[in-house]
PDB file with one MODEL, atoms N, CA, C and O in Angstrom:
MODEL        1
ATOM      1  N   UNK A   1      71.698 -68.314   2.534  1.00  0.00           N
ATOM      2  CA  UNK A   1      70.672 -67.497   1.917  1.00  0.00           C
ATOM      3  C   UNK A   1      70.030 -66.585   2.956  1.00  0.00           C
ATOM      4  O   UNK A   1      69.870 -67.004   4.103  1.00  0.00           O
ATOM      5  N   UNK A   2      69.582 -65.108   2.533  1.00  0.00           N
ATOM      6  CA  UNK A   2      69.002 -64.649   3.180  1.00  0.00           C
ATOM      7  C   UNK A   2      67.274 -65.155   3.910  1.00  0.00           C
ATOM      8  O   UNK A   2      66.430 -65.598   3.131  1.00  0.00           O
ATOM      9  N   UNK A   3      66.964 -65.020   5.353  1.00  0.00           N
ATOM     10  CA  UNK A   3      66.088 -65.945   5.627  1.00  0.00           C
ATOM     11  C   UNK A   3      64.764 -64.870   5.129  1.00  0.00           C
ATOM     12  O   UNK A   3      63.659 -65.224   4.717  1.00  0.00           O
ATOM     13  N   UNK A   4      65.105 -63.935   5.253  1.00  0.00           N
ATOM     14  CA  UNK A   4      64.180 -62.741   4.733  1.00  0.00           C
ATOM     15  C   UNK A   4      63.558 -63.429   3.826  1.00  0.00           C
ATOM     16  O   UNK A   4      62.448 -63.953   3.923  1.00  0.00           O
ATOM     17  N   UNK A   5      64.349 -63.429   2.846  1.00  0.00           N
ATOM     18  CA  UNK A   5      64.021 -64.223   1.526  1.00  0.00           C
ATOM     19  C   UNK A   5      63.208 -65.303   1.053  1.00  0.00           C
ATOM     20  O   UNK A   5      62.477 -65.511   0.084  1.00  0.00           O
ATOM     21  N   UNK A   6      63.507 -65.788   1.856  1.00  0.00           N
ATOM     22  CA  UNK A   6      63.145 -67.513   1.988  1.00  0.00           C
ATOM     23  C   UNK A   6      61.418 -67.243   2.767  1.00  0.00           C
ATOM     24  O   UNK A   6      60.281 -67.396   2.320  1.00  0.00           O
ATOM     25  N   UNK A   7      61.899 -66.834   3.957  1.00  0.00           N
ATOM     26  CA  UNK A   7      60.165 -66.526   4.360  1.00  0.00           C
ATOM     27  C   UNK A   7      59.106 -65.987   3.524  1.00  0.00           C
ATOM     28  O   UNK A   7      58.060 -66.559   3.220  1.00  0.00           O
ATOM     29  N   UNK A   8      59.582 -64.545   3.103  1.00  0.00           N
ATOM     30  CA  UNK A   8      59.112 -63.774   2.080  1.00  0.00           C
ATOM     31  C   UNK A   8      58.506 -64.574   0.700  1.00  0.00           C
ATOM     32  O   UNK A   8      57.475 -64.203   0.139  1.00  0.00           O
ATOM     33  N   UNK A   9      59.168 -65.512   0.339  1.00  0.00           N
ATOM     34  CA  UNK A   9      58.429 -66.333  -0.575  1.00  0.00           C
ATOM     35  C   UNK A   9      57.581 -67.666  -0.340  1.00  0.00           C
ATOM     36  O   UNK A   9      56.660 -68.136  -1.007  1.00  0.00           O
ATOM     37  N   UNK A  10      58.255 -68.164   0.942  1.00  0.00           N
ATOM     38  CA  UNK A  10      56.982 -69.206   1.887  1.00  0.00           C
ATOM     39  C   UNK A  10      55.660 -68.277   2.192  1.00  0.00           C
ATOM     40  O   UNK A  10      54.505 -68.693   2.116  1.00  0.00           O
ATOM     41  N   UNK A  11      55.998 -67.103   2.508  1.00  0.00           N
ATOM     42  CA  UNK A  11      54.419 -66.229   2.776  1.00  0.00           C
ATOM     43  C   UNK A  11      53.939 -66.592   1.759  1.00  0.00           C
ATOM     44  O   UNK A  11      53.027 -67.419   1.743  1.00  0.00           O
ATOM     45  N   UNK A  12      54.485 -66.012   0.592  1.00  0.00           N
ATOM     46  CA  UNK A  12      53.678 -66.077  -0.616  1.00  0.00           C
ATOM     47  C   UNK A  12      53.310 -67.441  -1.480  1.00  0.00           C
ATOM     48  O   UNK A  12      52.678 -67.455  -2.536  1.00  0.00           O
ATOM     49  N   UNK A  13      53.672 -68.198  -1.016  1.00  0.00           N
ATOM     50  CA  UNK A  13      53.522 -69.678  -1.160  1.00  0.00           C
ATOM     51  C   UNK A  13      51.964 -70.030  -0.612  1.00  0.00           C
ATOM     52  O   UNK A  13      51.032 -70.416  -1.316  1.00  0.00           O
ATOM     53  N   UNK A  14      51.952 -69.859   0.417  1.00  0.00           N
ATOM     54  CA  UNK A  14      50.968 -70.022   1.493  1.00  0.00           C
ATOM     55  C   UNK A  14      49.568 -68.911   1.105  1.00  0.00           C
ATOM     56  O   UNK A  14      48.361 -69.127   0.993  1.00  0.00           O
ATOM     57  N   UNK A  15      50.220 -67.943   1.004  1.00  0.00           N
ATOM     58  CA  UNK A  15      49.007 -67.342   0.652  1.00  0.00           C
ATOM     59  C   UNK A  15      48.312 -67.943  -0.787  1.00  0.00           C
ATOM     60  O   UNK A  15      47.114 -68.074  -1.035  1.00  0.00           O
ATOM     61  N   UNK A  16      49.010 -68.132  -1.298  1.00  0.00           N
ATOM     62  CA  UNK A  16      48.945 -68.616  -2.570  1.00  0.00           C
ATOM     63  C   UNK A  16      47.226 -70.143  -2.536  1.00  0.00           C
ATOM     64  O   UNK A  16      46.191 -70.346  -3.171  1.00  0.00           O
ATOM     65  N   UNK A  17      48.095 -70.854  -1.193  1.00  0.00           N
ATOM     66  CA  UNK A  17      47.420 -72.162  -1.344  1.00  0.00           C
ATOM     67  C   UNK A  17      46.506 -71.935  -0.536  1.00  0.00           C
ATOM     68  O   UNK A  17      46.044 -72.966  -0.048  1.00  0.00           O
ATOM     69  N   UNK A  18      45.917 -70.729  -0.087  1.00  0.00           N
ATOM     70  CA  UNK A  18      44.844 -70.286   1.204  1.00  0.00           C
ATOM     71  C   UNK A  18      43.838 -69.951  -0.077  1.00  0.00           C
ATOM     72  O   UNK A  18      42.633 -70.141   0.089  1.00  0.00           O
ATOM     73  N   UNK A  19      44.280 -69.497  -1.243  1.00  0.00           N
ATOM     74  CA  UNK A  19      43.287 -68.568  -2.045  1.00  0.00           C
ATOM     75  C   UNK A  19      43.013 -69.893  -2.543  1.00  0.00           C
ATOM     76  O   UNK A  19      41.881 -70.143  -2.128  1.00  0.00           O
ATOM     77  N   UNK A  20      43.434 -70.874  -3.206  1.00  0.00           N
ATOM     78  CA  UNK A  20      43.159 -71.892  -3.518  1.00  0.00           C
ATOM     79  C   UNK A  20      42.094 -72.679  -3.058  1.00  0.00           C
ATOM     80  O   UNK A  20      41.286 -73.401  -3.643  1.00  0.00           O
ATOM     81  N   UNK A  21      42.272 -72.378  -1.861  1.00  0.00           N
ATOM     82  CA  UNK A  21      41.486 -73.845  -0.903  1.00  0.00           C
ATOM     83  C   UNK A  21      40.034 -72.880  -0.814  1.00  0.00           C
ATOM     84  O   UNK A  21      38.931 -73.295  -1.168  1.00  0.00           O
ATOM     85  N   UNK A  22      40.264 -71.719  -0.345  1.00  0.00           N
ATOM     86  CA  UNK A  22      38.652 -71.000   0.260  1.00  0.00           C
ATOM     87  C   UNK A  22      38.225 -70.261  -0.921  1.00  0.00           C
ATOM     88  O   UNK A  22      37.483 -69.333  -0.599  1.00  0.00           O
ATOM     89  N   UNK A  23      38.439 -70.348  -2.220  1.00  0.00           N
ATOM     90  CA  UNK A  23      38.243 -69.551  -3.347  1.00  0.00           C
ATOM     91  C   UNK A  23      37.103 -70.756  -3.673  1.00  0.00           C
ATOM     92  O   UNK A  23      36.010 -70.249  -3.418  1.00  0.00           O
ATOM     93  N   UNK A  24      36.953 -71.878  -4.045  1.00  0.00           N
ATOM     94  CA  UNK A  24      36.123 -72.538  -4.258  1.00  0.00           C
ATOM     95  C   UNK A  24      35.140 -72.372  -3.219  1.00  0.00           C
ATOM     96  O   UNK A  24      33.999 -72.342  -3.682  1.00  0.00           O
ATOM     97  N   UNK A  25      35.204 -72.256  -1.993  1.00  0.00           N
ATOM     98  CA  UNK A  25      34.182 -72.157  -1.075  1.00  0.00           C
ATOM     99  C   UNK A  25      33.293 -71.243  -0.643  1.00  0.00           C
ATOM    100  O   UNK A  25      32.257 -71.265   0.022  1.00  0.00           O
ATOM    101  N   UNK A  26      34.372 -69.919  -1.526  1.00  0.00           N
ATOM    102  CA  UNK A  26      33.412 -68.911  -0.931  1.00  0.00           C
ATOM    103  C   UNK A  26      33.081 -68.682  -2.471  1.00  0.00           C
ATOM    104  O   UNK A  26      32.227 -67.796  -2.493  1.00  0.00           O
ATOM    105  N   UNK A  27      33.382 -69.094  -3.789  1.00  0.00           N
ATOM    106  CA  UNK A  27      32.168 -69.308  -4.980  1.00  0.00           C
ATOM    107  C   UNK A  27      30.969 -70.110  -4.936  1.00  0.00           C
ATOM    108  O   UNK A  27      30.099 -69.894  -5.780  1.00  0.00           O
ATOM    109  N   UNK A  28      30.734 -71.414  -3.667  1.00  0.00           N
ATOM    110  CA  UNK A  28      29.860 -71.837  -3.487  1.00  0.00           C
ATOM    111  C   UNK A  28      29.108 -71.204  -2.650  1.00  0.00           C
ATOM    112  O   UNK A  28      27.912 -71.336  -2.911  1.00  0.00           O
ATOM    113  N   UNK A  29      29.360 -70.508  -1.660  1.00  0.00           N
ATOM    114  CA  UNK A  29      28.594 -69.847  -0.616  1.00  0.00           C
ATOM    115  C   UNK A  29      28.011 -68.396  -1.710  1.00  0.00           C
ATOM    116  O   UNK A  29      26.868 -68.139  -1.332  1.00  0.00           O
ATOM    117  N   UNK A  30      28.283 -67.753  -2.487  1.00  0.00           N
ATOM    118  CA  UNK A  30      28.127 -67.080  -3.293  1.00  0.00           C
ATOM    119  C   UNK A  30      26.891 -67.344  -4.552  1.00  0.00           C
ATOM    120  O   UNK A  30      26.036 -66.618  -5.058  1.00  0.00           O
ATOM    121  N   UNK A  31      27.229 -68.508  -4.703  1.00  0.00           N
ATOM    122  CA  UNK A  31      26.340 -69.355  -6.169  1.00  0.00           C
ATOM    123  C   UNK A  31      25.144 -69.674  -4.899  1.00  0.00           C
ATOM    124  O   UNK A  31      24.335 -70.325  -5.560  1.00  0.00           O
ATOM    125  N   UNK A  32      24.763 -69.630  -3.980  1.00  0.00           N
ATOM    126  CA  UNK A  32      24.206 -70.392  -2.633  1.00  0.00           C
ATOM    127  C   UNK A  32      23.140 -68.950  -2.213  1.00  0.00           C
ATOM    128  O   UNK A  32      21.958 -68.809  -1.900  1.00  0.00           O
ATOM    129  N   UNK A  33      24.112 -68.209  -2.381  1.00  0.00           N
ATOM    130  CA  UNK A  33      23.349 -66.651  -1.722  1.00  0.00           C
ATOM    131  C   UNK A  33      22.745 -66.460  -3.297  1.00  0.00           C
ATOM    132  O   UNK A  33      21.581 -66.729  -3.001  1.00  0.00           O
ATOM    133  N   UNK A  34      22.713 -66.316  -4.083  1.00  0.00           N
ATOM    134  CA  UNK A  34      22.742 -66.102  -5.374  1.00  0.00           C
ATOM    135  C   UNK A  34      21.320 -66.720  -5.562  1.00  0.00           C
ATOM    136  O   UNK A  34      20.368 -66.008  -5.880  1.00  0.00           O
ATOM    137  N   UNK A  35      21.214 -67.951  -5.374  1.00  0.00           N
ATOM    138  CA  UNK A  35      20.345 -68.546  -5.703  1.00  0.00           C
ATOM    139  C   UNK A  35      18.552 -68.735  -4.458  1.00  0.00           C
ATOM    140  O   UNK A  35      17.445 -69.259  -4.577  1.00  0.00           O
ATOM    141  N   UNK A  36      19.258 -67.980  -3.466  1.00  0.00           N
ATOM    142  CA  UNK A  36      18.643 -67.968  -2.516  1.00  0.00           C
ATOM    143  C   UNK A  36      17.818 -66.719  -3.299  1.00  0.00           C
ATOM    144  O   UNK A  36      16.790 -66.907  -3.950  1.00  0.00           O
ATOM    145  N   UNK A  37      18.457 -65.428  -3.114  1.00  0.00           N
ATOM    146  CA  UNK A  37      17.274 -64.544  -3.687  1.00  0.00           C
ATOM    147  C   UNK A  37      16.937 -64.915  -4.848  1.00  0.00           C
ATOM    148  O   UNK A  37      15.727 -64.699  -4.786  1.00  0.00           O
ATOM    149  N   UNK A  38      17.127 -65.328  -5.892  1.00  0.00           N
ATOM    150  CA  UNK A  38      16.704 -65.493  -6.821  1.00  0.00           C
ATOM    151  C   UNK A  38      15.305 -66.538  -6.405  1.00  0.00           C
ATOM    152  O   UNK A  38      14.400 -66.318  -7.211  1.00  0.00           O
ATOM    153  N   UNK A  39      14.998 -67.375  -5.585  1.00  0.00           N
ATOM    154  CA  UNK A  39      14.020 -68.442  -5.300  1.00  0.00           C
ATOM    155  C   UNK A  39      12.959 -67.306  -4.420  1.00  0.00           C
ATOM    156  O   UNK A  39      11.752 -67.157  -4.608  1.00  0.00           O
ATOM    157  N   UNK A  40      13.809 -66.606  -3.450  1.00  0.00           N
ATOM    158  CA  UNK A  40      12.791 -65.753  -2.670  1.00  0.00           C
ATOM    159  C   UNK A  40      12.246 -64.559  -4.133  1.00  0.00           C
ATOM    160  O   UNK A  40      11.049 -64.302  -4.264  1.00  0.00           O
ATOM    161  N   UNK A  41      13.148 -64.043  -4.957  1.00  0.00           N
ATOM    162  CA  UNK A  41      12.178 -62.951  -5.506  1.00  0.00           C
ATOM    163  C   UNK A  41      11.304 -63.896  -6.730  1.00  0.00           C
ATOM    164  O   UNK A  41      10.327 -63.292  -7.173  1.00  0.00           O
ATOM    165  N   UNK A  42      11.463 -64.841  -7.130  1.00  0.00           N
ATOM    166  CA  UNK A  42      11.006 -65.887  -8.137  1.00  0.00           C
ATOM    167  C   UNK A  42       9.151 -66.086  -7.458  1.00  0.00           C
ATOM    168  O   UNK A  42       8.145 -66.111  -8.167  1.00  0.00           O
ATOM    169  N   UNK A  43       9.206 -66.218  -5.701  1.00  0.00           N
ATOM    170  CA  UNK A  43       8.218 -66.538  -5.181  1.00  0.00           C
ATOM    171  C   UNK A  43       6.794 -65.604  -5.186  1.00  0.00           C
ATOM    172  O   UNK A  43       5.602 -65.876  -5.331  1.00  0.00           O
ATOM    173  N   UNK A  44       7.751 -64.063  -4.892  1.00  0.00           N
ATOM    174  CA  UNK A  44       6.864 -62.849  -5.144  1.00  0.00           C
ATOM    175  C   UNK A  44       5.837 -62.865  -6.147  1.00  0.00           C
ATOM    176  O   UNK A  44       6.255 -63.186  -7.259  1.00  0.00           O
ATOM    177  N   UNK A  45       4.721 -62.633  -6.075  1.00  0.00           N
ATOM    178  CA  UNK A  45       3.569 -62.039  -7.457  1.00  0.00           C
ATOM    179  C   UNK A  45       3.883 -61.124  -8.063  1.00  0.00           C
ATOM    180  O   UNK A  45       4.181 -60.099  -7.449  1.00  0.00           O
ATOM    181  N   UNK A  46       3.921 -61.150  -9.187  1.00  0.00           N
ATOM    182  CA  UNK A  46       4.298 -59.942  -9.940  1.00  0.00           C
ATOM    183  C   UNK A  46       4.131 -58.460  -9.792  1.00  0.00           C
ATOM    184  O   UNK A  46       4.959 -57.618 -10.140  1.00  0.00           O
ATOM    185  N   UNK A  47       2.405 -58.130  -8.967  1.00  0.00           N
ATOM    186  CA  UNK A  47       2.367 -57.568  -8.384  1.00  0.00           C
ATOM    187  C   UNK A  47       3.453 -56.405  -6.930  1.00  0.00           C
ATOM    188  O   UNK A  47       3.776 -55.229  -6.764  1.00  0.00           O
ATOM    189  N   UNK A  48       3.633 -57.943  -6.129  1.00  0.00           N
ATOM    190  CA  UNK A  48       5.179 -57.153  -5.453  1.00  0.00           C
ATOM    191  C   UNK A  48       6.392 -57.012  -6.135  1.00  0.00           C
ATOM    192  O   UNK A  48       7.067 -56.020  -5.858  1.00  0.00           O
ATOM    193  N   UNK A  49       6.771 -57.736  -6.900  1.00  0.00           N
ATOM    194  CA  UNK A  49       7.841 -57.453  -7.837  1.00  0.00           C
ATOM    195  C   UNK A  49       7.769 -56.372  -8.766  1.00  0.00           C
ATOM    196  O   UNK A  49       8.762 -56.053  -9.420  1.00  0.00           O
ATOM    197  N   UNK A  50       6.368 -55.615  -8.908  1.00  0.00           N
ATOM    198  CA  UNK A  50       6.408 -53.778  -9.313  1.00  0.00           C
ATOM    199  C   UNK A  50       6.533 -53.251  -8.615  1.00  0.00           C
ATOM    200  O   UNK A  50       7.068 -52.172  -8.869  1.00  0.00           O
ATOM    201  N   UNK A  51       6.130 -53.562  -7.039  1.00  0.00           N
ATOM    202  CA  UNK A  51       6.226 -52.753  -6.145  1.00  0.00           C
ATOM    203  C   UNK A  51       8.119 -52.184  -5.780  1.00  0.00           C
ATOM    204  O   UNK A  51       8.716 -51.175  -5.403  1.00  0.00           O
ATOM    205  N   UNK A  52       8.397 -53.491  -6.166  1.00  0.00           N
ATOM    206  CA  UNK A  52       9.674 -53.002  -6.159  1.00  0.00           C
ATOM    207  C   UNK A  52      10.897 -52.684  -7.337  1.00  0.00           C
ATOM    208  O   UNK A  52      12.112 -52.535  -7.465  1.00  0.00           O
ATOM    209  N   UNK A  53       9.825 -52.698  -7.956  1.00  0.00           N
ATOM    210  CA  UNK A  53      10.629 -51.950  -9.592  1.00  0.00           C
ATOM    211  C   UNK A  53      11.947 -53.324 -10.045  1.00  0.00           C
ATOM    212  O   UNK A  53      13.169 -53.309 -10.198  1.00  0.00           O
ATOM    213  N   UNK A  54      11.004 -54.257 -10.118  1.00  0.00           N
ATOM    214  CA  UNK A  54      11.559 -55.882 -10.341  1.00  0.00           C
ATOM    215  C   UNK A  54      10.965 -56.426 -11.512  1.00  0.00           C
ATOM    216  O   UNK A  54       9.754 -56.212 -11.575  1.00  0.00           O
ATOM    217  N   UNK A  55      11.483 -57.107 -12.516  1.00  0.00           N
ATOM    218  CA  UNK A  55      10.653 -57.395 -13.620  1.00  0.00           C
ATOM    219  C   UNK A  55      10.841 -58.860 -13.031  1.00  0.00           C
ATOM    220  O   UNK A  55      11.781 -58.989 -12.246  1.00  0.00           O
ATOM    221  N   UNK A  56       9.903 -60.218 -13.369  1.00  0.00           N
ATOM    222  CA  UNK A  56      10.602 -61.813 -13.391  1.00  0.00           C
ATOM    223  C   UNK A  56      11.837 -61.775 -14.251  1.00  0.00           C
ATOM    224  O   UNK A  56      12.909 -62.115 -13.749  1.00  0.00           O
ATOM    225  N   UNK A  57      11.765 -61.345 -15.643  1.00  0.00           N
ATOM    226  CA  UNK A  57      13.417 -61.404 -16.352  1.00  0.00           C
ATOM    227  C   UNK A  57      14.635 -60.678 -15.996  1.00  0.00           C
ATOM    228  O   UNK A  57      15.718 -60.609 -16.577  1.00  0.00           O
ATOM    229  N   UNK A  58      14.142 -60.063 -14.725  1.00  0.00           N
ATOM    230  CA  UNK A  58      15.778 -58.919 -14.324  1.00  0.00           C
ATOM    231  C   UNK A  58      15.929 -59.698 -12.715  1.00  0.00           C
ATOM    232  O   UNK A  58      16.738 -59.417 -11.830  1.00  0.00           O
ATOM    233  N   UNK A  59      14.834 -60.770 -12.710  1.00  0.00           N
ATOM    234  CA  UNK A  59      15.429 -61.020 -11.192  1.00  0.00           C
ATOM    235  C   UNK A  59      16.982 -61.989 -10.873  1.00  0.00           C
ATOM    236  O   UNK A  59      17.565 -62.147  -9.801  1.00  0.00           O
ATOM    237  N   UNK A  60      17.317 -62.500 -12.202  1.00  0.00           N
ATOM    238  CA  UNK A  60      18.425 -63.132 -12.188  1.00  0.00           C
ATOM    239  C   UNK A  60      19.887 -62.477 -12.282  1.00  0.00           C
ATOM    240  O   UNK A  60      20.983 -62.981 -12.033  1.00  0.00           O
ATOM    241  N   UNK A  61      19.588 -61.347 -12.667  1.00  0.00           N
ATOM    242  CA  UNK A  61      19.928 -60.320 -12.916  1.00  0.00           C
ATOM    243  C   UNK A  61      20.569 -59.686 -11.549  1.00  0.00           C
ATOM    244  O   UNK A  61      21.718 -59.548 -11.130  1.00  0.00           O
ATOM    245  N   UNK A  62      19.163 -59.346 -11.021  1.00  0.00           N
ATOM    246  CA  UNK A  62      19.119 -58.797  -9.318  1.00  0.00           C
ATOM    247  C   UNK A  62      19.492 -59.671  -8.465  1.00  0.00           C
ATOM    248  O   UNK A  62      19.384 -59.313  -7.292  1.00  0.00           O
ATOM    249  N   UNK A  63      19.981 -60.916  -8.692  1.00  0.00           N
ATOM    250  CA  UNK A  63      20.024 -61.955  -7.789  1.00  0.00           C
ATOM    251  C   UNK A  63      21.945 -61.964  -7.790  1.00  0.00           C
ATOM    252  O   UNK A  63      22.536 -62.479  -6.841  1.00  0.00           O
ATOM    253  N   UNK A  64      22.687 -61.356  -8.922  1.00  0.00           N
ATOM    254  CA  UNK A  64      24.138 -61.742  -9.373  1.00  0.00           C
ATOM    255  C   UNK A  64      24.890 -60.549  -9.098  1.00  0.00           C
ATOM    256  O   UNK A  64      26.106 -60.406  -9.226  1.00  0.00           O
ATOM    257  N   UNK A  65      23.859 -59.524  -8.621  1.00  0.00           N
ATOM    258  CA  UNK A  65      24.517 -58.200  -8.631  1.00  0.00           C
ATOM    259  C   UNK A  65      24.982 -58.491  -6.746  1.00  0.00           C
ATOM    260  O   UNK A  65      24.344 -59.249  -6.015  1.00  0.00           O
ATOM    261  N   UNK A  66      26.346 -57.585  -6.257  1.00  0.00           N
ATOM    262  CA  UNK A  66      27.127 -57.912  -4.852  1.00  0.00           C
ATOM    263  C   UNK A  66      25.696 -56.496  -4.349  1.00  0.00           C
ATOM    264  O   UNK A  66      25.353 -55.509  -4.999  1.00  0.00           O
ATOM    265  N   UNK A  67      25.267 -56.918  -3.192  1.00  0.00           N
ATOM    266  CA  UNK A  67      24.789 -55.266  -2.184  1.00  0.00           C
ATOM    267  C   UNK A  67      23.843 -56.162  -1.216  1.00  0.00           C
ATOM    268  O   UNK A  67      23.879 -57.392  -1.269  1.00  0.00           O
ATOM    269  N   UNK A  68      23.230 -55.652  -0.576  1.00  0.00           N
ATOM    270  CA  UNK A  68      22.399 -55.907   0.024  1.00  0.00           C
ATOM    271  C   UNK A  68      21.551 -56.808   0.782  1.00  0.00           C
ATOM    272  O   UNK A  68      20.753 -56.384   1.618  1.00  0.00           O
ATOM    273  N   UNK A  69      21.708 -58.120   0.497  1.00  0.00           N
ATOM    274  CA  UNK A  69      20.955 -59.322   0.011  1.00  0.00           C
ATOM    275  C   UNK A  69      19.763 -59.540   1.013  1.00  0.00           C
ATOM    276  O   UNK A  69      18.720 -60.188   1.106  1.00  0.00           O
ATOM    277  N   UNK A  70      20.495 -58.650   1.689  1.00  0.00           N
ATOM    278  CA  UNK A  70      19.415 -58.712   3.619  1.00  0.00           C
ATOM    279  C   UNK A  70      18.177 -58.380   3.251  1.00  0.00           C
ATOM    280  O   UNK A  70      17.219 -58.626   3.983  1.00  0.00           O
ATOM    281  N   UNK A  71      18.043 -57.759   2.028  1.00  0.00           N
ATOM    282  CA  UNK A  71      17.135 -57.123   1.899  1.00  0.00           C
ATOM    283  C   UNK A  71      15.843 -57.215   1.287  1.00  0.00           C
ATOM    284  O   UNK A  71      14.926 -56.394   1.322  1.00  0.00           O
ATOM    285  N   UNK A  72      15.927 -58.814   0.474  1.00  0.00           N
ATOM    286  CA  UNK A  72      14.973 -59.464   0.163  1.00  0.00           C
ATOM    287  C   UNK A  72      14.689 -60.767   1.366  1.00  0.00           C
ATOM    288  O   UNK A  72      14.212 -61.812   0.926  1.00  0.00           O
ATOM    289  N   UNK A  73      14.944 -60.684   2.626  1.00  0.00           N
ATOM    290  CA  UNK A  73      14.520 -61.700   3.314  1.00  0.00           C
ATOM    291  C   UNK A  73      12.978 -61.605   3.499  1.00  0.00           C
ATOM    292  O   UNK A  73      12.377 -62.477   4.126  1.00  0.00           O
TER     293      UNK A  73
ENDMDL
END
C-alpha cells in the first residue's frame, strides 16, 4: 500500500481524536469565561450597567456573545 496513504489517514485519525479530547475542555473553559462575566456584570448597579448601555436581562446575553471579555474585568 501506498504509505502516503496510510499516513494521510492516521493524520486524520489523530486529528480526529485531538478534537475529541480538547473540544470538551475548551467548552468548559468557555462555559467558565461565560459565566465569569456574567457574575462580574450581574454585580454592577444598575446604574453602571446604563452607563454601559447593559440592561440585567441582556447581560446573559452579553456574557455568550465571543469579543472582548478583558473588558469587563
Amino acid at each position: 500500500m501506498n504509505e502516503k496513504l496510510l499516513s494521510g489517514g492516521f493524520e486524520l485519525r489523530l486529528r480526529k481524536a485531538v478534537l475529541l479530547l480538547f473540544s470538551p475542555a475548551r467548552s468548559l473553559m468557555l462555559w467558565r469565561r461565560r459565566r465569569s462575566v456574567e457574575n462580574r456584570l450581574g454585580a454592577l448597579s444598575d446604574h453602571m450597567l446604563k452607563d454601559i448601555a447593559v440592561s440585567r436581562g441582556e447581560i446573559p446575553f452579553v456574557a455568550s456573545r465571543d469579543g472582548d471579555w478583558n473588558r469587563f474585568r
